[in-house]
C-alpha positions, 0 to 999 in steps of 0.5 A: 518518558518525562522530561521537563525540557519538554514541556517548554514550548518551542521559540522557531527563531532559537532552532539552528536545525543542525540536526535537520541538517544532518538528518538531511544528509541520511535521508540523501544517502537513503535516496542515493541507494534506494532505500525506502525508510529511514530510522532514527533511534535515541542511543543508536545508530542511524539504519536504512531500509534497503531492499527490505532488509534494516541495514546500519549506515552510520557509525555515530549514534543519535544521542538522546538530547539530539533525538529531542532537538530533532524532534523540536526542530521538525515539528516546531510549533506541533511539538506541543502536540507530540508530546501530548499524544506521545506520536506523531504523523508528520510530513516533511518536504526534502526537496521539490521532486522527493517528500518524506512521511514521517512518524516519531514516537517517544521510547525508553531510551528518547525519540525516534523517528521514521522517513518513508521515502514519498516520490513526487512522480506518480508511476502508471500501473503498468511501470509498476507492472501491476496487473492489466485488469487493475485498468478496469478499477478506473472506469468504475462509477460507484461502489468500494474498492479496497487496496490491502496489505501489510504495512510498507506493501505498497498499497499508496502508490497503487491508490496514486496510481489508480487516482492518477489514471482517472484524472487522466480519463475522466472528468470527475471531482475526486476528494482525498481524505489522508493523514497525512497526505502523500502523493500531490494530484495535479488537477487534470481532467478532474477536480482534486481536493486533497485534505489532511487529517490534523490539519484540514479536518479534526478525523477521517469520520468527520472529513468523510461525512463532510465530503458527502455535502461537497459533490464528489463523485469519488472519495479516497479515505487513506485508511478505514480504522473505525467503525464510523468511518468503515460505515460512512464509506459503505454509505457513500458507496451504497449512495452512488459515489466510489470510494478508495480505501486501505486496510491492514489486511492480508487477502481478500478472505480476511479483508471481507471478514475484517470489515463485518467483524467490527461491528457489533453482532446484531448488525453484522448481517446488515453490514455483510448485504450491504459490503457483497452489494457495493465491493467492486474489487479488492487489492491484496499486495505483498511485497517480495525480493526479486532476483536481482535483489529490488522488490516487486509487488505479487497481488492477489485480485478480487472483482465482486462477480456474481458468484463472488457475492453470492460467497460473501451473502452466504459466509462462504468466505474460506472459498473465496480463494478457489472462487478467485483462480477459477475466474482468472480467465474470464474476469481477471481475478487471481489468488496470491499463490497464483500471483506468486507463480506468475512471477516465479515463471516470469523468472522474476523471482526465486521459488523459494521467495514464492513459497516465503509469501505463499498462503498455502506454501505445501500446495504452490511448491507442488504446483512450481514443481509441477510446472519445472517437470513440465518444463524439463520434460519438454526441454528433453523432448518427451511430449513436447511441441515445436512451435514456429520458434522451434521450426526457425531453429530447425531450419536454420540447422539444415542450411 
């Protein structure tokens, strides 16, 4: 898309922000009913999304002269820079207590743009109800833990949440390195330096290698996307640092074979040594739709037992799913289709919600049926126990 109105560069003091305004006003509504992104397309109605579905929340359409004022007036003075590079990742702050991360990107039709709701309160692990094993990722002094998943999964307010408890903990020097930077650390027991990539340094590669020379005990990276910056994290795990990380990955099988993958062949043994002697833990996080139509996070865990590493050592990977659930006992670990189970008997979910997410979705249906016939048989009194509940109810019947 070429328009000659573009190329002029933007005068801060011309804007009236009228379109801001207005955007302003969507984003409060997105807020008010909870809605996690907002999107904004030339030509089109304004749309939400509410509970993981799009929704349209507005009659009017953004026109496509309205689309680049927008454009103008959120970006001021990077507008240059848009138009180059035909994206962008931006933040934009909506009040002290809510931020936005935003991304536009030229189309056919004009601009659009996409809001993510950024909470400035960092939630715990536990009011995320994530997994009681996640604590143990926060006493770790070294290695690589992975937090993975689709896109709008989650995966930075777990990092947030995980960050958060060990400056709550330990005295540590934690960098960040994020692009852009999303959740605000306070500096409590530790030091926290945040860096945004674009603004405080030119690439992740570049900020991660200078973090090296700048004593941290613990880098996060926001996102690995390149081989340079996938091998400089390996290195500063192998050299006593623990570093923080995300990846588009589905579950732990495909994260490993990911990270090896995207070397060249004749390194890919170096590079799989080295990843089964550094991984403490990977995280694989799906968002899915509760009964009561909110969402809640099912996570797959991986911690690298020594049987896990012999897995990874040996390419062993298509096991690894097995591996996971038979730990669950004794070291916390546990599948997806585990996770799902959990939730569906937590009755926090709906079996058909769980076999929607389920990487094996034949076998987790048998296992829920399983467990219902279970239920029922013990319900009917074929085969079940009393427990102490069952005896109180008893002897309240015989008075």
């Amino acid at each position: 898309m070429e328009h000659n109105e573009l190329e002029k560069e933007v005068d801060v003091n011309e804007l009236t922000f009228e379109m801001t305004n207005r955007i302003r006003q969507y984003m409060k509504g997105l807020i008010e009913h909870e809605g996690s992104d907002l999107h904004i397309k030339a030509n089109s109605q304004v749309r939400a999304r509410i509970n993981g579905d799009i929704v349209t929340v507005t009659k009017e359409k953004i026109t496509k002269e309205e689309s680049i004022l927008l454009a103008k007036e959120m970006l001021r003075r990077r507008f240059a820079e848009f138009v180059e590079k035909k994206e962008i990742d931006f933040l934009y702050v909506y009040d002290e207590k809510i931020r936005f991360r935003g991304n536009m990107f030229f189309q056919m039709d004009g601009v659009s743009a996409v809001f993510r709701v950024i909470p400035v309160n960092i939630l715990s692990i536990d009011q995320l109800e994530l997994p009681q094993a996640l604590h143990k990722l926060t006493d770790i002094s070294r290695g690589l833990v992975l937090v993975t998943g689709v896109t709008g999964s989650g995966k930075s307010t777990t990092l947030a949440a995980l960050i958060d408890e060990i400056n709550r903990k330990h005295r540590k020097h934690i960098i960040t390195i994020e692009d852009p930077i999303e959740f605000v650390h306070k500096d409590r027991k530790c030091l926290i330096n945040q860096r945004s990539i674009g603004q405080d340094s030119l690439s992740f590669a570049n900020a991660l290698r200078s973090a090296l020379r700048e004593d941290p005990d613990i880098i996060l990276v926001g996102e690995m996307r390149d081989v340079e910056t996938i091998d400089t994290a390996l290195h500063a795990a192998e050299t006593g640092h623990l570093v923080f990380s995300t990846l588009h990955t589905l579950d732990a099988k495909e994260t490993i074979n990911r990270i090896i993958s995207v070397f060249p062949a004749e390194d890919q043994n170096r590079v799989r040594n080295t990843l089964a002697s550094v991984l403490e833990g990977v995280l694989s996080q799906r968002l899915v739709k509760t009964l009561d139509g909110k969402k809640t996070a099912a996570v797959e865990i991986l911690f690298n037992t020594s049987y896990i590493q012999k897995l990874i050592l040996e390419g062993r990977d298509m096991e690894i799913k097995d591996a996971l659930d038979e730990g669950t006992q004794i070291y916390g670990t546990q599948s997806f289709d585990t996770a799902l189970l959990k939730l569906y008997q937590k009755g926090k979910i709906s079996m058909k919600e769980a076999i929607r997410h389920a990487s094996s979705p034949s076998d987790l249906k048998l296992r829920i049926e399983g467990m219902d016939a279970n239920i029922k048989a013990g319900q009917s009194g074929e085969g079940a126990f009393i427990t102490e509940h069952d005896s109180d109810i008893f002897a309240l019947k015989e008075d």
